[in-house]
C-alpha positions in Angstrom: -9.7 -29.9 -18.5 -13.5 -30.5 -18.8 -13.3 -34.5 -18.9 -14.4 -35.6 -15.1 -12.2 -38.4 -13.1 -13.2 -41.7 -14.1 -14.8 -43.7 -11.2 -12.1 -46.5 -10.0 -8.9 -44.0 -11.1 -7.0 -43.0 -8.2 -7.1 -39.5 -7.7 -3.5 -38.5 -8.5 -3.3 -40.8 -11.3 -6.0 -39.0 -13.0 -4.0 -35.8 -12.0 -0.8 -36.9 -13.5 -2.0 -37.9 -16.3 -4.2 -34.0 -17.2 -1.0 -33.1 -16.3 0.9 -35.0 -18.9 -1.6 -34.6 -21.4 -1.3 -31.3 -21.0 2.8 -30.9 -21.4 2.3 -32.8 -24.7 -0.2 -30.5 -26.0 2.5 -27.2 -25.4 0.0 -25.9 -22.8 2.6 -24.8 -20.6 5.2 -23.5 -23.2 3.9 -19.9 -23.2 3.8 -19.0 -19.4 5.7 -15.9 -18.0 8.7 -16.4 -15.9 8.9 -20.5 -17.7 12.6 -21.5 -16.7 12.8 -19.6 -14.0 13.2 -20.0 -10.4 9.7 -19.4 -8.1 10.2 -15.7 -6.7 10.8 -15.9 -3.0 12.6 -19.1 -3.6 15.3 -19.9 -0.9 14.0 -16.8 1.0 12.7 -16.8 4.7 8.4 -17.3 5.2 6.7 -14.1 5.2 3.3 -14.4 6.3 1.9 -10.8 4.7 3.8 -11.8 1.3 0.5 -11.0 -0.4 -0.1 -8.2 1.1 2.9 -6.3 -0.2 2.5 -7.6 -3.4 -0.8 -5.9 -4.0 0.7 -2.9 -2.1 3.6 -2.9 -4.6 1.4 -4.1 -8.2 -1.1 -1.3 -7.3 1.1 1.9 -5.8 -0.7 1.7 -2.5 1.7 4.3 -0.9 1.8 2.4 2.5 1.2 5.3 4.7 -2.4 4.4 4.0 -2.0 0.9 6.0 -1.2 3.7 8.9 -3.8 4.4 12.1 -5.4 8.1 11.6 -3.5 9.6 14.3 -0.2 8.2 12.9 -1.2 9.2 9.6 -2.0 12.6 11.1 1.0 13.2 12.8 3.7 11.9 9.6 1.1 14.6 7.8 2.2 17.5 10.5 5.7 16.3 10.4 6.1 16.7 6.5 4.2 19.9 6.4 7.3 22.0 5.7 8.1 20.2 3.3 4.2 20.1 1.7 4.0 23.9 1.7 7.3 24.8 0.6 6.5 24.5 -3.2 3.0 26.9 -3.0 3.3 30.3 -4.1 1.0 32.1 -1.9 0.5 32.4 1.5 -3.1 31.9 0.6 -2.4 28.3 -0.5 -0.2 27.6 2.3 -3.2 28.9 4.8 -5.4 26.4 3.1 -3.3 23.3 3.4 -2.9 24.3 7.5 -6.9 24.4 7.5 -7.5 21.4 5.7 -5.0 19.7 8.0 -6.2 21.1 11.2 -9.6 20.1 9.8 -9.2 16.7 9.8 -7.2 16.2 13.2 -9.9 18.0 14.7 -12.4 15.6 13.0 -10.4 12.6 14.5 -10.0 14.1 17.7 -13.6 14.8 17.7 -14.5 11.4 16.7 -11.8 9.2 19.0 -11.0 6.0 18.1 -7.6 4.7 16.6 -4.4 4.4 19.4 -3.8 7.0 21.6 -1.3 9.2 19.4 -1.2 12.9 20.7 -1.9 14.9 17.5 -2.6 18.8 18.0 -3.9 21.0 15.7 -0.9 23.3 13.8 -0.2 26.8 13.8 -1.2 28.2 10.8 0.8 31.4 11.8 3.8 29.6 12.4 3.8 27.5 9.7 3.3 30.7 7.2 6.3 32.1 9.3 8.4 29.3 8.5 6.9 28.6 4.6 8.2 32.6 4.3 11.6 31.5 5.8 12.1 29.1 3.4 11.8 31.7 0.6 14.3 34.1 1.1 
């Protein structure tokens, strides 16, 4: 479509007729999803349809659309589950570190909605980790 509206040519005349000129040609033979119906089609508005298509084409797990203290707190609430596969104790210390390191970062820095997030016992969560294994 390089050719440039004609002065005098209505505007959707010129349209219709690319258009046209273009279903002749086979232009539009090839396209994905050709015959079939527009997805969403029939379906109720939503506004943030974009959004969870990109969230969906590019795995975006959508905990990271989540405030830091939410984030935080899903993060302490899934910890047994985290440590349960590590071998060592070691390894299960270092996970309760790296967590507590961050919270304490956010809590240090503020910001975010007012979530209450606490640092974790490492001891209890080692406790619970050694539990789990027998």
């Amino acid at each position: 479509m390089t050719e440039r509206k004609p002065a005098g040519m209505p505007y959707e005349s010129w349209v219709d007729k690319q258009i046209r000129e273009a279903e002749e040609r086979g232009a539009f033979e090839d396209l994905p999803g050709k015959g079939k119906p527009l997805p969403g089609y029939g379906k109720r508005y939503d506004e943030d349809w974009w959004l969870r298509g990109y969230l969906e084409r590019e795995n975006v797990p959508v905990d990271m659309m989540l405030p830091e203290p939410l984030r935080l707190r899903r993060e302490v609430h899934r910890l047994p589950e985290t440590v349960r596969p590590l071998r060592t104790e070691e390894q299960v210390r270092d996970v309760v570190r790296e967590l507590n390191h961050r919270i304490v970062a956010h809590l240090r820095a503020g910001g975010g909605p007012r979530v209450p997030v606490a640092p974790v016992d490492a001891d209890a969560v080692v406790a619970q980790w050694r539990d789990g294994r027998s």
